[in-house]
C-alpha positions as CSV (number, residue, x, y, z in Angstrom):
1,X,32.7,9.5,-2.6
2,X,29.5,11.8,-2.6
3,X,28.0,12.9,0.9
4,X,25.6,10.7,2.2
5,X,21.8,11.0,1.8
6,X,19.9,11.9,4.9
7,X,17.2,9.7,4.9
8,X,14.5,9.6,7.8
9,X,12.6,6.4,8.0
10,X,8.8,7.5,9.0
11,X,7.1,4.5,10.8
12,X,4.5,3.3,13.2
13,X,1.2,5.1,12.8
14,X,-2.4,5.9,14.2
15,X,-3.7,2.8,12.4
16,X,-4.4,-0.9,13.0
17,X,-1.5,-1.6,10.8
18,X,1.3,0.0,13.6
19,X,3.0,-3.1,14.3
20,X,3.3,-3.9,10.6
21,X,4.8,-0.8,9.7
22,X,7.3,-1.2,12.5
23,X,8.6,-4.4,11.1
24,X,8.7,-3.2,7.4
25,X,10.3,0.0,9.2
26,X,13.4,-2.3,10.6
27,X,13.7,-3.9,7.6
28,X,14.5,-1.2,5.6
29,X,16.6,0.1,8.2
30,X,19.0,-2.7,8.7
31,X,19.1,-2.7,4.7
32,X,20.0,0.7,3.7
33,X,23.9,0.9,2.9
34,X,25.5,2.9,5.9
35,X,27.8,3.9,3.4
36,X,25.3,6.0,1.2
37,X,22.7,6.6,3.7
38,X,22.9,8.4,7.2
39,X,19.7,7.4,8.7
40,X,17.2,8.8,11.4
41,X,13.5,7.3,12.3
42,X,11.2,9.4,13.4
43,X,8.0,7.1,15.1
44,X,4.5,8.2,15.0
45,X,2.8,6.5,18.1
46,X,-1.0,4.7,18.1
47,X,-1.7,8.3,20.2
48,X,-0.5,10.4,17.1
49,X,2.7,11.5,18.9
50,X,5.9,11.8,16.7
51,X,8.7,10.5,18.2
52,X,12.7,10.7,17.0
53,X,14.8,7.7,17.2
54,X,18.4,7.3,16.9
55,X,18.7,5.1,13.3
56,X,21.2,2.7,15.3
57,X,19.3,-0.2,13.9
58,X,16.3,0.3,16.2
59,X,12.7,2.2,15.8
60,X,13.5,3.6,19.2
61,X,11.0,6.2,20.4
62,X,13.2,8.1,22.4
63,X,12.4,12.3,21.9
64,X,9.0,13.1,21.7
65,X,8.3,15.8,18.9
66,X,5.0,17.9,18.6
67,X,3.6,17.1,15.3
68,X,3.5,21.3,15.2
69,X,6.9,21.1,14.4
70,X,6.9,18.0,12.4
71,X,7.5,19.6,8.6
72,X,10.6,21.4,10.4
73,X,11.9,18.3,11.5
74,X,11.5,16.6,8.3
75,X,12.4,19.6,6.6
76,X,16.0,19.1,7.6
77,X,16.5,15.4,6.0
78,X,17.2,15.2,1.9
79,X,14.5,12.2,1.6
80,X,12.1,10.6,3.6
81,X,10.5,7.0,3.2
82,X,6.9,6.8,4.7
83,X,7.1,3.2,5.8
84,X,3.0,3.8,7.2
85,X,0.2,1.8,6.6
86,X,-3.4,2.5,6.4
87,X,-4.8,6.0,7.7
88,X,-2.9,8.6,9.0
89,X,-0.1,7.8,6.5
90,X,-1.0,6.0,3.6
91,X,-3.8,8.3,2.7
92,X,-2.3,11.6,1.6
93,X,-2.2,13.2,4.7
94,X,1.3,12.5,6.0
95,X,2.1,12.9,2.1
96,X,0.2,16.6,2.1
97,X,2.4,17.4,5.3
98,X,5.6,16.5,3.4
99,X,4.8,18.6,0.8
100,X,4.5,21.5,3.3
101,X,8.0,20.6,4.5
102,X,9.4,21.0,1.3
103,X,11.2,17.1,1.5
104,X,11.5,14.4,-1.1
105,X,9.9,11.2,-0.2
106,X,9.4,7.7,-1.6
107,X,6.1,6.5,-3.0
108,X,2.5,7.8,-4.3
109,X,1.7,11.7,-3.8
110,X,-1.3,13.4,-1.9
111,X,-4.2,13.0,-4.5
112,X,-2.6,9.3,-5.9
113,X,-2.5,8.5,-1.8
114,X,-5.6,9.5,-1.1
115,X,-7.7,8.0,-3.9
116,X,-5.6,4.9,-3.8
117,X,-6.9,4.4,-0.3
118,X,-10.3,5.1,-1.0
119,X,-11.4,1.3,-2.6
120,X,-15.2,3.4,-4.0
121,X,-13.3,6.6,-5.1
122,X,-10.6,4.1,-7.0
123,X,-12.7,1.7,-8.3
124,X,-14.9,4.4,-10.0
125,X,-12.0,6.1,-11.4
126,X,-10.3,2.8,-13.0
127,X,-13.7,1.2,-14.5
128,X,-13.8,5.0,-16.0
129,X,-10.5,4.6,-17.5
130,X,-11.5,1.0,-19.1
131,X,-10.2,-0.9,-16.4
132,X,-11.9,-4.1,-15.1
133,X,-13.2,-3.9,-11.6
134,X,-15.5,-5.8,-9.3
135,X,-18.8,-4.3,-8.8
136,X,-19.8,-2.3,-5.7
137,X,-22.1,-0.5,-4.2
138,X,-21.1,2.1,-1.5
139,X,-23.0,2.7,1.8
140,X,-22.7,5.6,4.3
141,X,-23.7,5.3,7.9
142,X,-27.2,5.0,9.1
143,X,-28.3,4.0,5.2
144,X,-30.3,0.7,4.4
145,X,-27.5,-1.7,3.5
146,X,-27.9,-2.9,-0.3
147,X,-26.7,-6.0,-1.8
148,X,-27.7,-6.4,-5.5
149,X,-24.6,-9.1,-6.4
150,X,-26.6,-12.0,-3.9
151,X,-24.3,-14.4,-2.3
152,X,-21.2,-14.7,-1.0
153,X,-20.5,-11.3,-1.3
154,X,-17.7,-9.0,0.4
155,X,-18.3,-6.1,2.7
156,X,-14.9,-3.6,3.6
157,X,-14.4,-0.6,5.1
158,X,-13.5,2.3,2.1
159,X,-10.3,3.7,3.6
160,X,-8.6,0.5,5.3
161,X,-6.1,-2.0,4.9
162,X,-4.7,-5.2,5.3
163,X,-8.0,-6.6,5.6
164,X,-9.2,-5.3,8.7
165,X,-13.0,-5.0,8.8
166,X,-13.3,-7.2,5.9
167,X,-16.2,-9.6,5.8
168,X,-16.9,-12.4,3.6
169,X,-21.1,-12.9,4.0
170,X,-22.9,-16.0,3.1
171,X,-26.5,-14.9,4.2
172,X,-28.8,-11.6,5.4
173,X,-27.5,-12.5,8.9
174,X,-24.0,-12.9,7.9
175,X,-24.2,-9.5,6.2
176,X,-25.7,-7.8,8.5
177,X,-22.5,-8.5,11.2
178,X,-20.7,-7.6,8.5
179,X,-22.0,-4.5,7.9
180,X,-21.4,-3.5,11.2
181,X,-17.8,-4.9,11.5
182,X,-16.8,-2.7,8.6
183,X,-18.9,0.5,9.7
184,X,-17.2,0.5,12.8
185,X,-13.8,1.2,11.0
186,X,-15.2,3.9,8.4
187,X,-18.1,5.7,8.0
188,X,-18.8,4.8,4.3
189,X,-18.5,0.5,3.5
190,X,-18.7,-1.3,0.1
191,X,-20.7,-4.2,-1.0
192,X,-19.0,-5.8,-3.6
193,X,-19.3,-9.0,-5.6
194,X,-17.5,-11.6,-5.1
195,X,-15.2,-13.0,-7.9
196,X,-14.3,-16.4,-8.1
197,X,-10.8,-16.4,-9.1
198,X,-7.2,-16.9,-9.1
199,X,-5.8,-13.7,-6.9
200,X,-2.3,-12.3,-7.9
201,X,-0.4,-9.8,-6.7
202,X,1.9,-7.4,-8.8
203,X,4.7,-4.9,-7.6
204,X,4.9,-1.6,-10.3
205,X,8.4,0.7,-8.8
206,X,8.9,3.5,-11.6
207,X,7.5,7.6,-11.5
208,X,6.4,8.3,-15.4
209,X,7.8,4.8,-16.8
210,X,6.9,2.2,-14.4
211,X,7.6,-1.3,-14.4
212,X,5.7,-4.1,-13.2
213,X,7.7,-7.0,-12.0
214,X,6.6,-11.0,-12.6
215,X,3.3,-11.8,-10.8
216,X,2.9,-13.4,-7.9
217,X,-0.1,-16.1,-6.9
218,X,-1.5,-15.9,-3.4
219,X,-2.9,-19.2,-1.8
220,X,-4.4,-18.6,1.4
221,X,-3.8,-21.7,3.5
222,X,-5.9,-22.8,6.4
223,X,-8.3,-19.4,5.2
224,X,-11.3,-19.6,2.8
225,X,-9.6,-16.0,1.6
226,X,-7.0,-14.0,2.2
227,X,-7.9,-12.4,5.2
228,X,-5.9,-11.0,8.4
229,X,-5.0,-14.0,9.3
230,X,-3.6,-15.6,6.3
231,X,-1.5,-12.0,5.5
232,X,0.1,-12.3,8.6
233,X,0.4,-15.7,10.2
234,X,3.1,-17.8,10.4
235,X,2.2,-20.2,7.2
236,X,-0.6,-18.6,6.8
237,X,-0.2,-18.2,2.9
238,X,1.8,-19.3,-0.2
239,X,2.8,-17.0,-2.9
240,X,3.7,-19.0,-6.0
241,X,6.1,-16.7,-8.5
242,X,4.8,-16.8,-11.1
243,X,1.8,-18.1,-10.9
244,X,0.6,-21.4,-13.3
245,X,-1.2,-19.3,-16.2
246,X,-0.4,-18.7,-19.7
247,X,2.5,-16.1,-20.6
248,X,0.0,-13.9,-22.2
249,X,-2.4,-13.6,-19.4
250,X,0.7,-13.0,-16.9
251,X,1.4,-10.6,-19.5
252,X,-2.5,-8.8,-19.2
253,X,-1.6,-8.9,-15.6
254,X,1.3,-6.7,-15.6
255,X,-0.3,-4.5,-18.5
256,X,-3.2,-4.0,-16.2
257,X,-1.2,-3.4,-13.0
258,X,0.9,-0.3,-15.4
259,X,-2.0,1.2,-16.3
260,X,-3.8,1.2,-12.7
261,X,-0.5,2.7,-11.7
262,X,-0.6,5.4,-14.6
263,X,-4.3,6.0,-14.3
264,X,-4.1,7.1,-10.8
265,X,-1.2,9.1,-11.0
266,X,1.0,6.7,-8.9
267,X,4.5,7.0,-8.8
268,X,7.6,5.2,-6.7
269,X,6.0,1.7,-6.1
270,X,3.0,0.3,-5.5
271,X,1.4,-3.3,-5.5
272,X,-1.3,-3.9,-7.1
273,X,-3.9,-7.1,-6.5
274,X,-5.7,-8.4,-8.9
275,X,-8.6,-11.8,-10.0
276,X,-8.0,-13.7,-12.9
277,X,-11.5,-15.0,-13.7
278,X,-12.5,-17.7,-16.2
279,X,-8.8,-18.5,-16.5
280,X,-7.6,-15.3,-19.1
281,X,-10.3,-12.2,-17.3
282,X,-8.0,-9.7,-15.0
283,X,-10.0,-8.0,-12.7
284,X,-8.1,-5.2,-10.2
285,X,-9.3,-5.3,-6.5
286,X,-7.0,-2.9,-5.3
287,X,-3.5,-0.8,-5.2
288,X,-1.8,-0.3,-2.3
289,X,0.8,2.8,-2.4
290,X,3.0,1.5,0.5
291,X,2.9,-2.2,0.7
292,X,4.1,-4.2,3.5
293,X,7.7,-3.5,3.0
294,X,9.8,-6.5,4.8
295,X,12.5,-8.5,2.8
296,X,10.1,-11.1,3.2
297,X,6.9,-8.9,1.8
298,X,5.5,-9.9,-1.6
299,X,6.2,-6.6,-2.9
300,X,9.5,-7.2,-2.2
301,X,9.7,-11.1,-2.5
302,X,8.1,-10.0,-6.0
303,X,11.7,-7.6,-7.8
304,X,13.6,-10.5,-5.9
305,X,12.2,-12.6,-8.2
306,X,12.5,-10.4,-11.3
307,X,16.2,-9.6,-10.8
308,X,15.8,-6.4,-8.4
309,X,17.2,-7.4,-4.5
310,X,16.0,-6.0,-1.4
311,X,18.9,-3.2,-1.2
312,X,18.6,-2.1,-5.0
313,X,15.4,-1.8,-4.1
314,X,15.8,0.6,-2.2
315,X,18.4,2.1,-3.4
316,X,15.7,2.6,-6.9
317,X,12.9,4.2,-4.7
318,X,15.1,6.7,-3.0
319,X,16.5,8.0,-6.1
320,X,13.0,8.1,-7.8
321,X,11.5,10.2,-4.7
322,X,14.7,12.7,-5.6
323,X,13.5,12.9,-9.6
324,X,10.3,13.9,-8.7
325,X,11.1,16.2,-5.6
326,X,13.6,18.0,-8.4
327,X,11.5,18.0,-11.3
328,X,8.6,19.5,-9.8
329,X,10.7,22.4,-8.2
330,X,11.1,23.8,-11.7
331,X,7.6,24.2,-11.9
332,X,6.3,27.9,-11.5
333,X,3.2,27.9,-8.6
């Protein structure tokens, strides 16, 4: 039998989304095969402290670490899987500080991380590449807000996720509270149209020859959209796999979802969330590069259903973070 991988899971976070990335962090621990993986967790606190934790089947924060010493620590595992959500670790900076350590780890790179999480840097990058996107304008702080697409529209923080800060607005006065929802999360917001749609949801897992697995319908229940509440409450949504459209518009879906994917330079996984509009128009609204990652998450919910379990998973995204980590070591810097 080979040696065992040494895999750290790296959870918890500065952001909003801590406790999220706690629970996708358990699941993955209770689900990796003791067998092939010795496991560690190292815990990154709402104060930015990094913490180790024993891998006993527990995010235990039990050894505090300076983050000074952080790309040593990591530096001594074979792969590490950046269960974070939002900033602080979604966004290329915990991926840039991997890097420094020298480490394999699972999912999207610094520059694919970083413009990923940026909805106005993205969406200008994918509408240049032919790819459908809804229309925005973006706002920095302290500048008149601007909303050419009328009503309802959508206001959001750039760098956020899980729908924090998000605002649908009806009216001026609506918008105006929503403007300054969002700009207390981020210093530059977008006003975008609002698209009247089916939303579906995507998972891509692959490094240069990605696959996207069978869409996935969201219906927000008890929400007018799928906001906070409806992502996380008990019965707050439905996701219908696959969703009731034509085979050849489920098919543009997962087209669409590659070539975001390719088009940014993603690689690992990444779930992307799309609008079908007029019944056969796919419109993107986003990637995420580390989706909620729970064996009931619809990234994973999403392989279940197209033949790939929880564990293979897994097992997939692990040995894709080891490609990459030895195929760019043979370039020449």
């Amino acid at each position: 039998m080979p040696p065992r991988l040494r895999v750290a899971i790296l959870a918890g976070g500065r952001s909003s989304e801590h406790e999220i990335s706690l629970a996708s962090a358990r699941s993955v621990l209770e689900s990796l095969d003791p067998e092939r993986y010795e496991v560690v967790t190292v815990a990154i606190g709402r104060d930015g402290r990094w913490e180790l934790g024993s891998g006993d089947g527990s995010v235990a924060e039990t050894l505090p670490v300076p983050a000074a010493n952080a790309p040593a620590t990591l530096g001594s595992v074979d792969v590490v899987l950046p269960i974070l959500h939002g900033p602080f670790g979604e966004d290329g900076t915990v991926q840039g500080l991997l890097e420094l350590a020298g480490v394999p780890y699972v999912g999207a790179g610094v520059a694919a991380s970083a413009l990923c999480m940026d909805k106005d840097l993205f969406k200008k990058v994918l509408r240049d590449s032919g790819i459908p996107v809804a229309r925005h304008v973006a706002l920095r702080d302290g500048e008149p807000v601007d909303n050419p697409f009328g009503f309802p529209c959508f206001v959001k923080p750039a760098r956020l996720g899980s729908s924090v800060g998000i605002s649908k607005a009806h009216d001026d006065a609506e918008l105006e509270q929503a403007t300054a929802l969002a700009f207390r999360h981020d210093d530059k917001i977008l006003v975008e149209e609002f698209l009247d749609g089916i939303e579906v949801e995507v998972g891509v897992l692959g490094n240069w020859e990605p696959v996207a697995s069978i869409p996935g319908q969201i219906v927000p229940l008890g929400h007018e959209w799928y906001d906070y509440g409806s992502k996380y409450d008990e019965g707050g949504m439905e996701l219908v796999i696959p969703p009731e459209l034509p085979d050849d518009v489920l098919e543009q879906v997962q087209r669409t979802a590659v070539e975001s994917f390719r088009v940014t330079e993603c690689e690992g996984m990444a779930r992307v969330d799309c609008f079908v509009v007029d019944g056969d128009r796919v419109v993107v609204n986003e990637l995420n590069t580390i989706p909620g990652f729970t064996s009931t998450s619809v990234y994973a919910k999403l392989f279940e259903a197209s033949g790939v379990p929880y564990e293979e998973l897994l097992k997939r995204l692990i040995a894709l973070a080891v490609e990459r980590h030895e195929r760019r070591a043979k370039l020449t810097y």
